[in-house]
Structures are given as C-alpha cells and as structure tokens.
Phi, psi and omega in degrees: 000139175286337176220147213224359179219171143238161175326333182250020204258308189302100184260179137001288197282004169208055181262124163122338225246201255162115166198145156276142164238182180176150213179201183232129168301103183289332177191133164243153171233135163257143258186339194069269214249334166242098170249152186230139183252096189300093176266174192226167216179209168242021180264277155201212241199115169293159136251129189252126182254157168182117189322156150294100183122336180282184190272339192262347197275341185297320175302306175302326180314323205253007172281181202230151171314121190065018164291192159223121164264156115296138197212129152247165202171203181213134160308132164207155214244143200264150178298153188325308191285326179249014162313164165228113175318320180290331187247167190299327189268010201280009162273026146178183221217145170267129176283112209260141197243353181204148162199109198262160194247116168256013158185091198314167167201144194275175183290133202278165206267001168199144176288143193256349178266040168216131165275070182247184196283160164203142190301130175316292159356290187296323181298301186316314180305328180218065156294311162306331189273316166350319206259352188245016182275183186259297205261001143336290181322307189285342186298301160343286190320270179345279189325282196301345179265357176288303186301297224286352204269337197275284193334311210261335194280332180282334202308286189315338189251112102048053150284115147214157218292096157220167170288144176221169213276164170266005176226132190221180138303123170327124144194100198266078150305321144234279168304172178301148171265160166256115190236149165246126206299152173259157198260327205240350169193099186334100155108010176250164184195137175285168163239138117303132200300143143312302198194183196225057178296296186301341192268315170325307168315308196288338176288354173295287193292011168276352154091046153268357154077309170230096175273175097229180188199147161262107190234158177270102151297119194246124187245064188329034187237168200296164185257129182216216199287310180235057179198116206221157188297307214218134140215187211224139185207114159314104173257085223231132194204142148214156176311161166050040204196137160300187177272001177278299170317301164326295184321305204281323201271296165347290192284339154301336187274332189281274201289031144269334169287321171257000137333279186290346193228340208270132148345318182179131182346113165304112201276351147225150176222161307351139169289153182251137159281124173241122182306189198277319191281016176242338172283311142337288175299319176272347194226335178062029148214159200275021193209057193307159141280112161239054161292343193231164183244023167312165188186129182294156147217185195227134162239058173286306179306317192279338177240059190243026165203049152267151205264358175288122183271000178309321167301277198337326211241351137332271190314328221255356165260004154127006163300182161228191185216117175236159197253134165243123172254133136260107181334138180053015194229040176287359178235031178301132184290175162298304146356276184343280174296349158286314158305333186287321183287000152265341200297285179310326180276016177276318185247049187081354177251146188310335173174180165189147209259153192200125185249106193257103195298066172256106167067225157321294209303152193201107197273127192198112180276022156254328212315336177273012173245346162256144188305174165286337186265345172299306179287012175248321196281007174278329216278299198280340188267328179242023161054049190288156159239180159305129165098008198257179167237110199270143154221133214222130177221112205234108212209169164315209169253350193259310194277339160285317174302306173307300189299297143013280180307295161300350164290306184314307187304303167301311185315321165336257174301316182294340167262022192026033174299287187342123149281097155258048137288322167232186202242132189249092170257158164229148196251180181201120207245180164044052179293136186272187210281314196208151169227182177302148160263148170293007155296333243032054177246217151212161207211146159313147210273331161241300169192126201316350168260012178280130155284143212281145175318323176191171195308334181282326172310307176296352153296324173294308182348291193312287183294301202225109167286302161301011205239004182240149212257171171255155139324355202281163191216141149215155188291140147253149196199109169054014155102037174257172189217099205264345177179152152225149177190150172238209157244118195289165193265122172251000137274155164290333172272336155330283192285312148338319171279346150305302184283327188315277207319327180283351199083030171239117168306149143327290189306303203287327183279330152308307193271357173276296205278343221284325172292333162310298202296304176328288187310307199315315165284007173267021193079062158267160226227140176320145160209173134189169194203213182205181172219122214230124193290089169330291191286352192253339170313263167343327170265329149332312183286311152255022193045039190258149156293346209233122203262321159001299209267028164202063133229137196318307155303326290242160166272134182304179150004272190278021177054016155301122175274082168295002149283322201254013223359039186271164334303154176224155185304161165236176174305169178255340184281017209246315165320303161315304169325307203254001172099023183233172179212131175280114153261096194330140191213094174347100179314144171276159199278000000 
C-alpha cells in the first residue's frame, strides 16, 4: 500500500505516530525556510509540512501543483492559533520525513484548488482533471450514496436487482432508436434499449413478483439541459397491485431520498394529488410548478356578448378565452409581452392579449374593441389587483391552457415568484389513454402498455376516444417530471384493442410485440411500475441546471464526447465485415 491514512482521516488522536500519505498537490507555499504543502486526496487535504535542514524539505520545494507524492512523516498536532477549522484535519499537520513524487503533471487547463467558471467543453475534454475539483466531486458522492441508498432500500422490501440486456429489438416508441449491425447476421441490427419496459413486464409474468435495475438507457433525440443521448433510470416493476400501491411504495421512497440527501426539504408530505384535467384547467401543463400559486383562469363568461371577434368568434364556435394574471406586472414593456407571447405561440395560440391594471384604469392594445363594463368584468373574473398584469388567450380549451401554461411555466423563476426554499412535488394521476397525432391519427399517451382507468374507459374507445383515461402516473418536482410510470395492460386482447385504435395490425403488432402479446397468454399477473430518472433525480438534489453535471462522463449539446472525440470514424474493414457502407452526409447544424 502506498499509504497507511488518507488525507481526510487524520485528527488530533494521532499525533506522535508515524504515516504515510499520497495524493495530488493542492496547493504550495514556500516560506524560505518553511515550505508547506496542501496534500489532497478524494478524502480531504493534509497539510504537510517541513524546515530548512530536514529531510522532506528540499523534496517539497521542487513539487508542483498536481502532482502526485508519497509522503511519510510524523503527526503533530497544530496551534490554536494556526488550526484551520474549516477542514476535518486542520488540528494537525504531518512533518514530512520522506517525499517521494510518483508522478509529475503537466500545468492543468484549468485550476483545480479554485471554484471558478470553466467552458463546459473543456471540463468535459479533462473530466479527470474536472473530478478532482470539490463540487465535481461531491456531485459523483451524491449519486453514488443515492443508488446505493435506493438498492439497499428495495433489497430490503423483496426487490430483487436483475439485468436485463443492452442489445434488443428495434422499436422506436418513442425516440428514435441507437442500432447496432449484426456481424452474424447480415443487413439485421440490435437496438440499445429506450427503456427494458417489455422485458420487465415479461419478468412479471415469470412470477418475479418485485424487480429493479439501474439500467442504462439510450434515446437517439436532440439533447438539452435534462435530456441526454444515455441515462440511468431506477427500473422498477411489481406484481399483483394497483396503481395506489406502486404509488405509495415510490413516494416512501422519495421522501426518505430527500429527507436524507435534498438541500431542502419536500415542503409536503403525504404529496398531494392532481389528475391531468385539473392540472391542465389550472396550471395548463401535466407537469405544474408549484413553487408560486398563479393559476389559469376563464374569462369566457365575462366576454360571451362581447362584440371583439377575436373573442367573439372563438367563443361562439365553441372555444374559450382563458387567463394568466401576472402579479405586480403592470408595467411590463411591450418587449416583455412579445416574448411571452411567442412563448405561447409554440404551443398554438393565434396571439395574446394583454390587460394592465393601473388604478381605474385598465392599459390594453385591445381595450378600445372592449366595453368598459366588458373590461371591469375581466378584471372581476380573474381577481386582477392594482398593479397586475392579464394575459389573455382565446382558443380551444387544450390549446388556450397549454399555451398559457409555458408562459406560466417561465414566469416563475423569471419574475422570482418561486419558494425556492423547499421542494413542491406533486403527483398527476388519470392521464389520458391515448391522443391525437398530428396526422389526425392516434397514438399513446405514454406508452402503448398502459392501462385503461377502468372498464368503461376502455369502452371510450368506441365512442369518445380522447375522453378515456389510463392508469399513468407521474412524479413532479419543481415543474420537473421526476418519474413516470402506470399499471400495465395484462391481457392480450386488452392490449391488442389499444394498438387497433393507434393503427397497429395483429400482424404488425406480433412482429413489433410479439414476445410480450405471447407472454400475456401464459397467466400474466396485473402489474406496474416506473422508470424513474437517475441523473435528473440527482440533479434535483443538488440543485444544477444542467443534468451534464452529475454524470461521470458527460457530452456537449450535440452529444459530442470531447474526451473520447467520439463519434468516429471506424476501420472500414470492420464495415466490410458487417456489410455496411458510409453515404457521405451532411452533419446536422
């Protein structure tokens, strides 16, 4: 062993004694006649010390920031007065009697003893030197005391942990799949899994009753803050149980993970539930913040004999016109309100109108197509105050609500409405079963194996299709969407009559499906579970922007590896081997 402590270990209580350490140099001072060395480790940061005339000093003089030594020496415990209080060894300092350099380092591309900004790029390109920083680190600590803390928690209730494979059948249910050619059987290609949903299920019907896995998941889609080419999802499935059970063993579970691990506190417990269509009517996305209480509202009624036809012609073919007040914001530039209203129009609406509260008065570049008494009753239906601001959208009820909803979804944190002191999770139940495509076809609402809420839901089919609800469930946090998951369709004709409505043949659905649809006819047993996001937890927890910044590894943007320079070219004979050929392609921008 190179060392007999680590770096963060040495107190007091072992003073006089004789030890080694090793580590990377964090910081030297030279002193003329004293130099002193901070060393470091992923434990904490010795300090080592030595005279002019002693045996370690000539050695400490000629290291360098990051290197890495061996040091032996002797404990001695330091004065009141030169203690450093902040770190666990800082009551004593080793006198170092040997120092051996066991490895030079060139000067690193950024400092690793200062917490300064550094270009992501770059940190990804020397993610080891990135890793040896404190909050690199402690990010790595979390994670690994997250996993290892869920793994000991299912272990303990009779889960148990298996793998299931990285090489599948293709079927890009939802992203794009990442495939791989087979060697042995030509012009054929594996998938890396989205997620290992059919096979959990099938571990049901094998009568394993409680699984999970920290499995690695691959999504071929563009990449943004909490969304990435690869993550790791806590993969959980049990036997026999509704969606109240599954629900309830998730959320013992939750809130003992942010007990123990969260900045701060989940400002409720029991978490409270809202189905999708009241999260929807109120907040106008299935995934609320609810750090701030804005709330949508409808000024249909108040403007349903009004002579403006923008309203008017909405309403009278059977839309509504619904409301966002921002609080205190009456005096917003016009800038302002044109972003949010492109804001809005991302999610469908034709414009948005905007009513400004000041004293009587009520400032508006519709207010001259409305009565006075139209503009008091907007005023009394969304419980406007002096000083607000209405932003008004008049649309279907899904497309006024949504669009709505990202503005709201900004406004928070960008007006600092938000308590970020605790954590607001909520959960949204009764999803529906299936929606439209922008074909007008249909399609799943989550995922093609969910179940209908109840036998009459699945009865909608026939009739009112958008109208029948699922089983789906999903966790929110801070307008974050922290898992989702429902209760699976455990017959085949069940489920056969789901893909008919999306427009999935027998035939088509045997050959997408078929080892599932199979299993389903052996005694499969009611099941469900979730897929619950490792790295998007964990960033929770520690609050970052960036889901990047607590995976070991991580990609730019663009899913680039500046470590790895990956993707790369391959040998071409290895192409040949499988029988593929590169048709030169423009990169996407």
């Amino acid at each position: 062993m190179h060392r007999t402590h680590t770096c963060g270990q040495l107190t007091a209580a072992a003073a006089g004694t004789d030890v080694t350490l090793a580590g990377w140099v964090h910081r030297r001072r030279d002193l003329g006649g004293l130099t002193f060395i901070d060393l470091r480790d992923r434990y904490g940061i010795t300090q080592i010390v030595a005279k002019s005339g002693e045996p370690g000093h000539d050695a400490l003089g000629a290291v360098r920031n990051e290197w890495v030594i061996k040091v032996t020496g002797t404990v001695r415990e330091r004065s009141r007065e030169t203690a450093n209080l902040k770190l666990a060894t800082g009551g004593i300092e080793v006198a170092a009697k040997t120092v051996e350099v066991l490895n030079e380092a060139k000067t690193p591309p950024f400092y690793v003893n200062e917490e300064t900004p550094v270009e992501e790029t770059l940190r990804w390109k020397y993610r080891y030197i990135d890793l040896r920083r404190e909050g690199p680190r402690e990010l790595m600590r979390l994670r690994h005391e997250v996993v290892a803390y869920i793994r000991a928690y299912l272990t303990d209730r009779d889960f148990w942990e298996i793998e299931t494979p990285t090489m599948i059948r293709s079927d890009p249910t939802g992203a794009r799949d990442f495939i791989v050619p087979s060697r042995y059987y030509p012009g054929k290609f594996w998938a890396l899994p989205q997620s290992p949903q059919q096979l959990k299920q099938i571990l049901m019907v094998g009568g394993i009753d409680k699984y999970f896995q920290i499995a690695h998941c691959y999504r071929d889609e563009d990449p943004r803050a909490d969304r990435v080419y690869e993550h790791t999802q806590l993969d959980f499935e049990m036997s026999f149980v509704d969606q109240e059970d599954v629900m309830s063993t998730l959320e013992a579970l939750y809130t003992e993970i942010f007990r123990q691990f969260g900045r701060k506190p989940l400002a409720r417990t029991p978490v409270p539930r809202v189905t999708y269509e009241e999260a929807m009517r109120r907040y106008g996305i299935d995934r609320p913040d609810l750090r701030f209480e804005i709330e949508l509202v409808d000024l249909t009624d108040a403007l349903r004999a009004t002579a403006f036809i923008a309203f008017r012609s909405v309403i009278d073919s059977g839309g509504v016109v619904r409301g966002l007040i921002v609080p205190g914001q009456a005096a917003a530039t016009r800038k302002d309100v044109d972003g949010w209203q492109a804001l809005a129009k991302t999610k469908g609406a034709k414009g948005l109108a905007s009513f400004a509260f000041a004293g009587t008065e009520v400032r508006s570049p519709v207010a001259k197509f409305l009565t006075p008494a139209e503009l008091e009753s907007l005023r009394i239906a969304s419980k406007a105050k002096d000083g607000d601001l209405l932003l008004a959208v008049a649309d279907t009820h899904h497309v006024a609500s949504a669009s709505l909803g990202v503005v709201r979804e900004r406004l928070g944190p960008e007006l600092g409405l938000a308590d970020t002191t605790k954590h607001y999770a909520v959960w949204i139940t009764e999803f529906p079963l299936i929606e439209r495509t922008p074909e007008g076809g249909w399609t799943f609402a989550h995922n093609p194996f969910c179940a209908p809420l109840t036998p009459h839901d699945l009865e909608l089919l026939d009739s009112d299709p958008a109208a029948a609800r699922s089983k789906q469930y999903d966790f929110v946090i801070d307008g974050k969407e922290i898992f989702g998951g429902s209760v699976r369709i455990h017959q085949r004709a069940v489920q056969e009559r789901v893909f008919a409505q999306m427009g999935v043949s027998k035939d088509e659905a045997q050959t997408r499906f078929g080892a599932l649809l199979d299993a389903l006819e052996y005694g499969a047993p009611p099941s469900g579970g979730v897929g619950a996001g490792i790295d998007r937890l964990v960033m929770t927890l520690a609050g970052t922007e960036n889901v990047r910044e607590v995976q070991a590894f991580p990609k730019t943007q663009t899913g680039y590896d500046p470590l790895l320079d990956a993707p790369a070219d391959v040998d071409p004979k290895l192409l040949e081997e499988l029988g593929l050929r590169v048709v030169a392609k423009a990169p996407k921008a």
